[in-house]
N, C-alpha and C positions, 0 to 999 in steps of 0.2 A: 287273079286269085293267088294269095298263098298257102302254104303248110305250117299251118303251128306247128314248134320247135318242142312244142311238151307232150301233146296229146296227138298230133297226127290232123285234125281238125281242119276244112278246108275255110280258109277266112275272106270274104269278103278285102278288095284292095281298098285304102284307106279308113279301116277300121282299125281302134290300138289295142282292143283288150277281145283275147277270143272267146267268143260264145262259148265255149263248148266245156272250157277248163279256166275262164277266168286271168290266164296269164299274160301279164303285159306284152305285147307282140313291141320289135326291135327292130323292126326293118329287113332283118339279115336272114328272114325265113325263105326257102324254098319256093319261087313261083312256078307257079303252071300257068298253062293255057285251057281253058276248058272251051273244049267246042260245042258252038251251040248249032242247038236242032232246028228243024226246016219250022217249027210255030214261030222263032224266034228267040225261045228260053233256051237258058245255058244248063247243058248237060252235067250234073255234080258226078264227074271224075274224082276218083281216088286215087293216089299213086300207089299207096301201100295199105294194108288194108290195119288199121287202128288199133295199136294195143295199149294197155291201161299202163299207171304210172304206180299203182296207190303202194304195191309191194319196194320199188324205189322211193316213195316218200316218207315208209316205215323205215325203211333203212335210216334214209338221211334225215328223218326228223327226229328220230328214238332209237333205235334200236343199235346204230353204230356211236350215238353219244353212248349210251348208258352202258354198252360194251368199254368205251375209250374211258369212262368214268370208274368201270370194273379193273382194270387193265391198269390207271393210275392209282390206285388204292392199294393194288395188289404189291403196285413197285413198289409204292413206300414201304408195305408191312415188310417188303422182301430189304430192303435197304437196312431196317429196325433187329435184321438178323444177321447183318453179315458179317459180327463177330463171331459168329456160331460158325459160319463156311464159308467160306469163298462163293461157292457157287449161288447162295443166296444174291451176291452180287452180280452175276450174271445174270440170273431171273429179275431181277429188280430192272437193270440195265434196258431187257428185253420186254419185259411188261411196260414202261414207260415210251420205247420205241413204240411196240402195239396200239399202246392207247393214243398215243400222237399219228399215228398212221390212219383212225378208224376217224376221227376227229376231221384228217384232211379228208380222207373219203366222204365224209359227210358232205361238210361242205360241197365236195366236187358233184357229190347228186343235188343239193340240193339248187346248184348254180349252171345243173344239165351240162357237166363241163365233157368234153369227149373224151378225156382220161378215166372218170370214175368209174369206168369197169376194173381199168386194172389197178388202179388203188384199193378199192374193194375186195378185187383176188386177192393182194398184198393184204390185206387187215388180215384176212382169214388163214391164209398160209400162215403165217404169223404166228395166231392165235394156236396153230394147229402144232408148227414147231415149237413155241415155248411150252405145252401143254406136253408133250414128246421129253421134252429136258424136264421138266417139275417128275414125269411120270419114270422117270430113268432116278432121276434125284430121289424121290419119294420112295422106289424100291430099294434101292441101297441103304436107305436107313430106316426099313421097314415101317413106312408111313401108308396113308391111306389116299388112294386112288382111284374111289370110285367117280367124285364128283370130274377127275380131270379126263378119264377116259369117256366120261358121255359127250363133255367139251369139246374133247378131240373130234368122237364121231361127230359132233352136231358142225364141226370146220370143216370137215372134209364134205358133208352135207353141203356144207351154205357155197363153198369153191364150186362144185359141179351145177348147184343150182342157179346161183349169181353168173355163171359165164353163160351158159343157156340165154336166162332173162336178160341181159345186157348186152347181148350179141343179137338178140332180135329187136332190141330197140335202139340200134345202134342209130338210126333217123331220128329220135329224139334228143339224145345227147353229144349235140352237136356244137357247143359254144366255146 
């Protein structure tokens, strides 16, 4: 018997694709032994008890592109100003870094790689620092701030709740 690598699923040995989640199994999953009972049938052991993925597949299918796509738009608008200040050029610099960081974290969940927790923290810290610098920028030339301070809250949100969730599936993201 193995362990699916995505869902936890205990899989039959010589089968390719798990029941359970669909995902092509690789050979390099987790064996067990399941011991069987005095009828003869093999006792369904679990090792760890099954937690879902779907909040990691929103990440890596949507929500950290369309962040990485928010993040590259912003660069450029900030590039389109950096006659006006210098420091538009910093935010541009920094937005373009974010949006490339949320892109690789994508990726890295969607390929269950065992870094994507912390490329993940990184997108969000990130988002959380440059939100921190536009919100500093923004008061000193008396601009408006509401939309960057919910941002801020909603990084510092997604950091505490992303380490949580990725640290108990650290069995799944194992490749």
């Amino acid at each position: 018997m193995r362990v699916c690598n995505r869902c936890g699923a205990m899989v039959e040995d010589g089968i390719a694709i798990c029941p359970s989640c669909q995902t092509p199994l690789t050979g390099n999953e987790q064996v067990v032994s399941q011991p069987m009972m005095e009828n003869g049938a093999y006792q369904n052991v679990q090792t760890e008890p099954r937690l879902g993925t779907k909040w990691a597949d929103f990440l890596g299918y949507f929500a950290l592109w369309l962040g990485g796509l928010a993040n590259v738009v912003s660069g450029l608008g900030c590039f389109a100003l950096t006659g006006v200040s210098s420091t538009y050029m910093v935010l541009a610099i920094l937005f373009l870094i974010t949006g490339a960081i949320d892109f690789i974290a994508a990726i890295k969940i969607i390929k269950r790689k065992r870094d994507a927790r912390k490329f993940v923290l990184i997108a969000y810290s990130l988002v959380v620092v440059v939100n921190l610098i536009a919100i500093a920028f923004a008061l000193s030339s008396n601009g408006k701030i509401t939309t960057m301070v919910a941002s801020t809250v909603v990084g510092v949100i997604m950091i505490f709740v992303n380490n949580i969730y990725f640290k108990n599936r650290e069995n799944i993201f194992v490749n």
